[in-house]
C-alpha positions in Angstrom: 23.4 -41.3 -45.9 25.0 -38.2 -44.7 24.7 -37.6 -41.1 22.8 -34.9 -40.1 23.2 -33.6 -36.7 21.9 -29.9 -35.7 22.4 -30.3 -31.4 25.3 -28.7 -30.0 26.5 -29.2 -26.3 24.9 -25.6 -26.0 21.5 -27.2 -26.2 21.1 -28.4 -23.1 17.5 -28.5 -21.5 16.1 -28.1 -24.5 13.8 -31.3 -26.1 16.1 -33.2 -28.7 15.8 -36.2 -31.2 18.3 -38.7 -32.7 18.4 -41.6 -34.6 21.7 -42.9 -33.8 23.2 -46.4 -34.8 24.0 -49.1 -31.6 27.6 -50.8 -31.3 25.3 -54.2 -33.1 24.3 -52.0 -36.2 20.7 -51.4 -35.2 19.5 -48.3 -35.1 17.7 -46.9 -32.4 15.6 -43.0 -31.4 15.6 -41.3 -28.4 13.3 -37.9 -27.6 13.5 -36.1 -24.6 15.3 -33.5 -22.8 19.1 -33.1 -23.4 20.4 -32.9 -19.9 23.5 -33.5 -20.4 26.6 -33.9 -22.2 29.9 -36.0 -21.7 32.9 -34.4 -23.4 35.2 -36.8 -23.0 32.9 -39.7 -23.7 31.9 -37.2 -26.5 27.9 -38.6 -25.4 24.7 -36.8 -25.1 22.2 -37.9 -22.8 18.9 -37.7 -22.9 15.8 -37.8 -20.3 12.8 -39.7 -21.9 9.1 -38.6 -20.5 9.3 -41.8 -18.8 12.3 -41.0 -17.2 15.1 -43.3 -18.9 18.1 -41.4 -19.5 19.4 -42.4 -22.9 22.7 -42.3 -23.7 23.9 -41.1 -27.2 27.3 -41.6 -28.6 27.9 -38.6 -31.1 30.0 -40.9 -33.5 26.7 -43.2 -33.9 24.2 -40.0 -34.7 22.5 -40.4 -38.2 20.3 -37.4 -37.6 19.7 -34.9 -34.6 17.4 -31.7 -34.1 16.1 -29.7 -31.5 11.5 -30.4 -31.3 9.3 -28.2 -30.3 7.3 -29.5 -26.1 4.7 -31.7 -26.8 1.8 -30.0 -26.7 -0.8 -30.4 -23.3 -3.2 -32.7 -23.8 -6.8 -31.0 -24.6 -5.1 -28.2 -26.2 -6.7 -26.1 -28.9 -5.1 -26.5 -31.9 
């Protein structure tokens, strides 16, 4: 699988996804708000609505995009 990552450093505040592979092998996801990114570490990190902050190592990402806010709940759609 070729990795597929469309988030830049430039992205930040805006509501990201990855799939990115752990130090074990496992895979894991995290969504939220990219808030902010480590060069040297060369990590994202990322808020969950629960208020974790993920970190994300860019040499594990399998596949990262920007997502559209949730939308409220009761919403017309």
């Amino acid at each position: 699988m070729n990795p597929t990552n469309l988030v830049t450093p430039d992205d930040l505040g805006k509501r990201v996804t990855f799939q990115f592979e752990l130090p074990n092998g496992y895979l894991s996801e995290a969504v939220g708000v990219f808030e902010r990114w480590d060069a040297g570490a060369e990590t994202y990190f990322v808020r969950r609505k629960t208020g974790e902050v993920v970190r994300v190592p860019a040499r594990g990402v399998r596949f990262g995009k920007i997502v559209e806010a949730p939308k409220p709940k009761g919403a017309q759609q």
